[in-house]
C-alpha positions, -999 to 999 in steps of 0.1 A, spaced: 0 0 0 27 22 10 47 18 -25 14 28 -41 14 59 -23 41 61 -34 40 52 -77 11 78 -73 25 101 -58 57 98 -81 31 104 -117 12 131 -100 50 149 -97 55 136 -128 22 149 -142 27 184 -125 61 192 -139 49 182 -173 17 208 -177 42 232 -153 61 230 -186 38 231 -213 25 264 -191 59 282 -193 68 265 -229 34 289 -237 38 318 -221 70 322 -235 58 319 -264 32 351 -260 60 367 -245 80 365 -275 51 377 -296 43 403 -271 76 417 -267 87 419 -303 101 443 -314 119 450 -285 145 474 -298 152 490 -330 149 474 -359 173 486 -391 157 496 -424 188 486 -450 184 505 -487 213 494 -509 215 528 -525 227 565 -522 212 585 -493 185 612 -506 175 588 -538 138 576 -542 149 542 -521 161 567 -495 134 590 -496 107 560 -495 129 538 -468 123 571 -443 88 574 -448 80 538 -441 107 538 -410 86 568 -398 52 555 -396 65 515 -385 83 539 -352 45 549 -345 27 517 -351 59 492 -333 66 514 -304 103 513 -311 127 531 -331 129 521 -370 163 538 -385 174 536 -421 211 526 -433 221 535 -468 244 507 -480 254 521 -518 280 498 -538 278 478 -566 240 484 -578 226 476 -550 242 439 -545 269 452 -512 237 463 -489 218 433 -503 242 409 -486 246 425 -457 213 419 -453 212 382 -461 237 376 -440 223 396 -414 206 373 -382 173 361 -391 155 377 -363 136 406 -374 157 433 -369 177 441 -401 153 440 -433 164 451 -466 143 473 -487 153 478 -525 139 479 -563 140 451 -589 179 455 -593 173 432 -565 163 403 -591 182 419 -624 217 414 -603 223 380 -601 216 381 -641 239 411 -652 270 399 -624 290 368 -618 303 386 -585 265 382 -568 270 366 -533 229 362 -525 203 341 -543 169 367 -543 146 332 -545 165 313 -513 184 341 -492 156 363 -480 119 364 -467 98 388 -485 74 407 -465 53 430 -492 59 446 -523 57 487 -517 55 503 -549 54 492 -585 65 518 -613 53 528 -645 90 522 -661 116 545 -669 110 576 -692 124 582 -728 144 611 -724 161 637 -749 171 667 -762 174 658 -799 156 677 -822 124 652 -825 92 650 -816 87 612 -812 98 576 -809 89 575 -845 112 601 -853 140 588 -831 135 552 -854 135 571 -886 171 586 -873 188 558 -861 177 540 -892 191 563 -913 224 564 -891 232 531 -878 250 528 -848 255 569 -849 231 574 -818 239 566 -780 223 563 -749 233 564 -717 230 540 -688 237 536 -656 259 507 -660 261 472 -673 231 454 -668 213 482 -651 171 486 -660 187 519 -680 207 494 -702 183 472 -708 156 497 -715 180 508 -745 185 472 -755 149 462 -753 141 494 -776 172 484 -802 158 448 -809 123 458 -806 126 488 -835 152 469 -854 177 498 -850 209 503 -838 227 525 -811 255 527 -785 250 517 -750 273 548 -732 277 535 -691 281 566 -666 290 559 -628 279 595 -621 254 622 -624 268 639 -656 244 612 -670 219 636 -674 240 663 -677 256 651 -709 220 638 -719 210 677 -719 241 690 -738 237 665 -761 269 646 -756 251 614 -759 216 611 -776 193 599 -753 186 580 -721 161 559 -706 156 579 -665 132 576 -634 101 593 -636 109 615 -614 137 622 -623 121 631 -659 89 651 -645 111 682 -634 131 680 -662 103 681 -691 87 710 -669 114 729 -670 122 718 -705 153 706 -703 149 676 -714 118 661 -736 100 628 -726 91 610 -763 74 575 -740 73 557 -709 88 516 -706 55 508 -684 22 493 -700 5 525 -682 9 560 -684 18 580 -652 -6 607 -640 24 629 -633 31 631 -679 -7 622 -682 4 629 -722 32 608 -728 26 577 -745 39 543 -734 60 525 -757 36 506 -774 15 535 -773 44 548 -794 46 521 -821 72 498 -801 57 467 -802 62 437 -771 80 465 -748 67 463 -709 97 474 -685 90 484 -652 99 481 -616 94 476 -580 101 488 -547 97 464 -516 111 445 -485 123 415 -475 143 395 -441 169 375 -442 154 337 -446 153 320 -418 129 349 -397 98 336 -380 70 341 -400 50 356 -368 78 386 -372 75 385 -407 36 389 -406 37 414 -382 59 438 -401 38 430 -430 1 441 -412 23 473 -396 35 482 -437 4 477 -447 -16 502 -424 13 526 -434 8 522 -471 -31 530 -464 -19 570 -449 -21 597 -472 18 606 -459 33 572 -474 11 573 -503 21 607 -510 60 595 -509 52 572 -536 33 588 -558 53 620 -559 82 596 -567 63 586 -597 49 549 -585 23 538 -571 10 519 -544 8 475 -542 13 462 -505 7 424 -516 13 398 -491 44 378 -482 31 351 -500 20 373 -532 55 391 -531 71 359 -529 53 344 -565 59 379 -578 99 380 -571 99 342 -588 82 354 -618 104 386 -623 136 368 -616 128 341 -642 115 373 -669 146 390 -663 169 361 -670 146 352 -699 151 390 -714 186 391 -702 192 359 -727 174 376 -753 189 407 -752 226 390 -754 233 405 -721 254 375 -706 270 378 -667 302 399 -664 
């Protein structure tokens, strides 16, 4: 009787430590939900300071320090198009602290370098796609008054015109490229590391160039430049009158971009939902949206799971152009 007592007494111990466990296992748990963010979490954009990435990077750390309750600072990380912040991110700890937020030469890198230490599909989390853009603007100061009339020029002078890009591989680049096959014409791809892209583009030193909205809508107001079409399959309500490129007798041409963020992989997906409810209450204030739109884009705030198929899909579109263009890895 007494080593009864004693068995029982043993699994009731037994029993007690067991749901005494499963108690603190739990509230643990809620206490890590509760108590994230629980300091500041970094905002990484792999570009110069006081660019649209910048700009947009600020106003979303602004409204996530109002909604999280903790401080939400932006590092600029410029080098190499974007890939040196990228990494930094990706190798960051997968804890929800350091996200990355960048533009689709997040998914164009890995075709236009060999020297690309991340893999966009396997190396990150994506929380939600920000912004989507109409594409670049067509931008010159030759004396025309169309894409038609650029086509009839470079046709009669083949490989006479140039236009400039912002480097090997870069959306600028293969804007031109995508406009030389698809018009059956001609030009010279001019790479610039530096502002006198523009500069040059409005002196006339190089022919043309293929720029940010943004960018272009100051420009053409001040006339400095002309805007002849627009890379997106919309028009922008900030050139309401400039055609796209199809709209412009370039047939098969769609080239835009993105803005969003993403973790490192690894991140718990409780963290990475969170951020992604807080971004999109933010998207929904007229401050954010003004950001956006007065950088020429326009709002998206998809889920992880949508931004996730959508990064698959433009990865595998940019390697299929990139192999069309002839633009191989360098």
């Amino acid at each position: 009787m007494h080593r009864q007592c004693l068995h029982s007494v043993a699994r009731l111990t037994m029993a007690f430590h067991v749901v005494a466990m499963a108690i603190a296992m739990g509230a643990a748990n809620i206490a890590s939900a509760e108590t994230y963010p629980s300091r500041t979490i970094k905002i990484v954009q792999p570009f110069p300071a006081g660019g649209s990435t910048d700009v947009l990077a600020r106003g979303l750390a602004q409204k996530l320090s109002e909604y999280l309750g903790q401080a939400v600072i932006v590092e600029a990380r410029p080098g190499a198009n974007g890939i040196i912040g990228t990494v930094s991110v990706a190798t960051s700890a997968p804890d929800g602290y350091t996200m990355l937020l960048t533009t689709g030469s997040f998914t164009a890198n890995p075709h236009a370098s060999k020297d690309v230490k991340y893999n966009p599909l396997k190396d990150f989390a994506p929380i939600t796609e920000l912004a989507g853009s109409y594409g670049l603007a067509l931008l010159t100061n030759m004396p025309v008054n169309s894409v038609a009339d650029v086509i009839k020029e470079a046709k009669s002078k083949p490989g006479v015109l140039t236009y400039a890009t912002s480097g090997y591989g870069n959306l600028t680049h293969v804007a031109g490229r995508l406009f030389e096959q698809r018009s059956g014409i001609k030009m010279i791809a001019v790479p610039y590391n530096n502002p006198a892209l523009l500069t040059d583009v409005m002196a006339g030193t190089v022919s043309m160039t293929f720029n940010s909205l943004i960018t272009a809508v100051g420009m053409v107001n001040q006339k400095q430049l002309k805007a002849l079409a627009i890379t997106g399959d919309r028009r922008s309500p900030a050139m309401p009158n400039v055609p796209t490129m199809a709209e412009a007798g370039v047939p098969d041409y769609n080239l835009t971009g993105y803005f969003g963020i993403l973790f490192p992989a690894g991140t718990p997906k409780d963290r990475v939902d969170r951020i992604y409810r807080e971004t999109a209450k933010a998207l929904a204030t007229t401050e954010l949206k003004g950001i956006i739109e007065q950088n020429g884009l326009y709002t998206v705030g998809s889920t992880p799971e949508e931004f996730a198929a959508y990064i698959k899909k433009d990865y595998d579109d940019q390697g299929r152009l990139m192999d069309e263009l002839g633009l191989r890895p360098k």
